[in-house]
C-alpha positions, 0 to 999 in steps of 0.5 A: 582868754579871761573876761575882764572885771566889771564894776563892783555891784554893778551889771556890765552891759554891752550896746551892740549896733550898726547899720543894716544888714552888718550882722549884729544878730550873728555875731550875737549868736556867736556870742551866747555859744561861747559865753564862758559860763556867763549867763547873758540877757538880752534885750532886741530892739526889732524895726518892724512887726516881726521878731526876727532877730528874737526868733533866731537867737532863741533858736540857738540853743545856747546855754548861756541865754535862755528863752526867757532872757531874751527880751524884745522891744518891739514897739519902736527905735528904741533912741525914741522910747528910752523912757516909756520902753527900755527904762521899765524893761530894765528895771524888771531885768534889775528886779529879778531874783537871778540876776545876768552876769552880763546885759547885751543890747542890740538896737535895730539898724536904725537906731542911734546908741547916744539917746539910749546909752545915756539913759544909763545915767538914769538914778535908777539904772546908774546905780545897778548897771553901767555900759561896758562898751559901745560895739559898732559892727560895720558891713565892710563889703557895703562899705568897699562898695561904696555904699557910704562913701562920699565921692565929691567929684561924682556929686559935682558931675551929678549936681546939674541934673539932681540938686539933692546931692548938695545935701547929705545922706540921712543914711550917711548921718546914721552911719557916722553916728553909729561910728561916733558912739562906738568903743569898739568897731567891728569890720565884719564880712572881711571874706567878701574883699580883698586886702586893698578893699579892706585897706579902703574900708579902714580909711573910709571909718576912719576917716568919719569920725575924730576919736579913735575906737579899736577897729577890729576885723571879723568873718561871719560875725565870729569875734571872741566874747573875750573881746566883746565884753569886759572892756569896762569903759563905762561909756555912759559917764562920757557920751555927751562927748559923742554927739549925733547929727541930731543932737548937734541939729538940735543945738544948732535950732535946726529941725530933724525929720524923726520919719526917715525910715518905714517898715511893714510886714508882707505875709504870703503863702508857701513857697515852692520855688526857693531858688526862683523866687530868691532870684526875683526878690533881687529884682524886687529889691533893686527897683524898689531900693528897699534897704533892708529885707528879712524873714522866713519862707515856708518851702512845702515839704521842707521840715525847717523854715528858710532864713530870708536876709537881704541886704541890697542886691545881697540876700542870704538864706538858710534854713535855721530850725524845724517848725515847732509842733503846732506852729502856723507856717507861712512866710513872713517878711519885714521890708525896711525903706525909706519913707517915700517907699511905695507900700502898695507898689512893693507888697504887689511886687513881693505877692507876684513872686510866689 
């Protein structure tokens, strides 16, 4: 299949977001392995300390983006820094002698794509670069199990005893927005349910929001860059008719709590046990209702580093890649909550596994 055209003079970049743990970073993976050709930049917006995201794809191997067309922004939501962060990250993109034949962006898990796809319509960056299209991924396994749905009758059952389920879900908000701002919907994970789960999954998106988007179905983050990139829509000249929550507070004069969400860094040292201590940071996990885990592990006398994903009571690990000549090793993960998360009470909680 051939990739579509983009606008004349202009880069074709594509936005890649969705909520926590949907596998936005493997399907990018996938991509930069079967670029046809196409020499791709990326730029990685990681919540946290910790460059994980970047330190996987630039382990990937692809001939498609090296190392140094990998680009992270590690300073915050990239929503929040359009102008101090992403804007001059672009212009220095623009400003380099071999320009990318395409520009893929992946926000962190907890960014809104309104703000930034509507920096795309800054004077400097409108004239050299234009959006191709918004792609949501979509965690169909979290969304099947109720993660995100709205279950009216449990609320009213519930309401007596918790008078904050008569508000909505700052998670659910994120969600829906993510959905909103999407030209393409990827609904990944497919494998881990069965056909009357995915039915449920499709009518659940569906059913928040009003437009339309192409709702795909994927495995493993394994969709072709044919159909991830050339779709050529353009999405800046009409995102203000895909407003967030926050843009539609804003307008209402309500306030909006920017601080939802916090992350810091646990360090620790080898890990002996992998199984063990996988088994127990579910436990860890749960009663700390930690939305969002991931990092390396180092397991003595194992040449490679363990990949560490958890996603709820759902963890993930592989090891990915040998640990570079002269590189420290060590385990290192990046805990993701809300932000009445006990700190303390969770890095003493990790510490104790090891």
């Amino acid at each position: 299949m051939t990739l579509a055209k983009p606008q004349p003079g202009k880069i074709p970049a594509t936005v890649i977001t969705g909520f926590l743990g949907a596998g936005k970073t493997t399907m990018i993976r996938n991509l930069l392995q079967n670029a046809d050709g196409k020499r791709i930049a990326l730029i990685i917006n990681e919540f946290g300390d910790l460059g994980v995201d970047g330190d996987v794809l630039k382990g990937c191997g692809a001939e498609a983006c090296s190392e140094e067309d990998i680009i992270e922004l590690t300073n915050g939501c990239i929503c929040c820094t359009v102008a101090d962060d992403f804007i001059p990250t672009m212009t220095k993109l623009l400003e380099r002698e071999n320009r990318p034949d395409h520009i893929v962006i992946e926000t962190s898990g907890l960014a809104l794509p309104q703000p930034l796809v509507a920096a795309f319509n800054w004077p400097d960056i409108r004239s050299e670069v234009t959006v191709d299209g918004v792609v949501t991924v979509v965690d169909s396994a979290a969304v099947a199990a109720g993660r995100f749905a709205d279950d009216h009758d449990k609320v009213d059952a519930l309401r007596v005893n918790d008078d904050n389920l008569d508000h909505e879900s700052p998670l659910e908000e994120l969600f829906e927005d993510q959905l909103t701002a999407a030209d393409l919907i990827v609904l990944n994970k497919t494998d881990l349910i069965d056909a009357a789960g995915l039915k449920s999954v499709r009518d659940e998106v569906a059913s928040r929001i009003s437009r339309k988007p192409t709702m795909i179905e994927a495995r493993n983050g394994e969709v072709a860059a044919a159909i991830l990139l050339g779709l050529g829509v353009g999405t800046e000249g009409e995102i203000a008719n895909r407003k967030s929550h926050h843009e539609m507070d804003h307008e209402a004069g309500e306030e909006h709590d920017h601080d939802e969400f916090d992350s810091f860094v646990v360090e620790l040292g080898a890990v002996a046990d992998p199984a063990r201590f996988i088994d127990r940071l579910k436990g860890v996990v749960a009663e700390h209702d930690i939305l969002r885990l991931k990092g390396f592990a180092d397991v003595p006398d194992k040449p490679m580093r363990l990949l560490i994903q958890a996603v709820g009571s759902r963890i993930d690990q592989y090891y990915d890649r040998a640990w570079a000549p002269g590189e420290t090793r060590g385990t290192r993960l990046v805990v993701i909550g809300l932000h009445d998360m006990d700190e303390a009470a969770v890095r003493a909680a990790i510490s104790a596994l090891v």
